[in-house]
N, C-alpha and C positions, 0 to 999 in steps of 0.2 A: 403672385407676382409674375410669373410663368407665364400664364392664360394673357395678362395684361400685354406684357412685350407682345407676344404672337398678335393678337389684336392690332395694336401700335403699326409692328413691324409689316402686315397684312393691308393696312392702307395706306403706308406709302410707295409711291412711286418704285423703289429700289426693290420693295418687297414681293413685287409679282404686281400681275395685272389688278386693275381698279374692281372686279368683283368677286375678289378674295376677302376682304372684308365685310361686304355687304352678305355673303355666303356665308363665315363663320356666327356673325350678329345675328343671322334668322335664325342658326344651326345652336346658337345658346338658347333664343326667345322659346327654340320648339322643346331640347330637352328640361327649358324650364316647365314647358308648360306639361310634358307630358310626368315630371319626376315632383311638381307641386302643384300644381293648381286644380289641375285635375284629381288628386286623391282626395282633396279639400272640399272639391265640387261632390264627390261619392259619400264622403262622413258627411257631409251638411247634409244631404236627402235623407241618409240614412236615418241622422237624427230626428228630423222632421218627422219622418216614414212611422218613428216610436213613438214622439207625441203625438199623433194624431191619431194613435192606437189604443192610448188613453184611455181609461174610464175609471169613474170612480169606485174607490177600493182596491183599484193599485197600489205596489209600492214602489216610491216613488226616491231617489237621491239626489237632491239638488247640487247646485254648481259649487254651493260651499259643504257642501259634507254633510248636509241634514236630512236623516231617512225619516222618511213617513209615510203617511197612507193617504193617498186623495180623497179628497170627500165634494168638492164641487168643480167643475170646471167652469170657466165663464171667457167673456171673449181676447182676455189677454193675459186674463192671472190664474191660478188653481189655489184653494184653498185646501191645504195640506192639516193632517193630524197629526204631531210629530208626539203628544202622549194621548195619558188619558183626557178628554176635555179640552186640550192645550190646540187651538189650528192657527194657522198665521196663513196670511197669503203673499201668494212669490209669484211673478213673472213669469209667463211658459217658458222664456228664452232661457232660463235659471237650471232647467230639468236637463239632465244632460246623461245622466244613468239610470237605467231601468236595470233591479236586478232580476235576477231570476228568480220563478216562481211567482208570476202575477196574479197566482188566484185570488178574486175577489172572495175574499173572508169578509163578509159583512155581519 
């Protein structure tokens, strides 16, 4: 509520000159951009950076909690082994943890 008056109070007339407002409004957009958007723009590469690090006999956690082992990749989906026999196929966008220890055990 704070933040809000000072804003209010900063573009009116009584509140000081007319680019007191337009100066705190950049001065939110920048530490917006430097305190989110930007740490969001470093996890998205990041994650890209791992799937495409990918091969099969990874293991692999998808976005809903199911760990398995890659067995194909292809242009949009990976066909995972989550037992013996058992593989389903998921969405790259899906993969979101790679644990540790990717040796391909094939």
């Amino acid at each position: 509520m704070n933040l809000l008056n000072i804003l209010l109070q900063a573009g009116s007339p009584s509140g000081g000159s007319g680019y007191t407002g337009i100066i705190m409004i950049v001065l939110l957009f920048v530490i917006m951009y430097f305190f989110m958007i930007r740490p969001q723009q470093k996890q998205r590469k990041e994650v890209e950076k791992q799937r495409a690090a990918l091969a099969p006999g990874h293991k692999v956690v998808t976005a809903g909690g199911v760990h398995g082992k890659l067995k194909e990749i292809n242009d949009t989906t990976y066909v995972v082994e989550i037992a013996e026999g058992v593989k389903i196929k998921i969405d790259k966008t899906s993969v979101f943890a790679v644990p540790d220890g990717n040796q391909t055990n094939k």
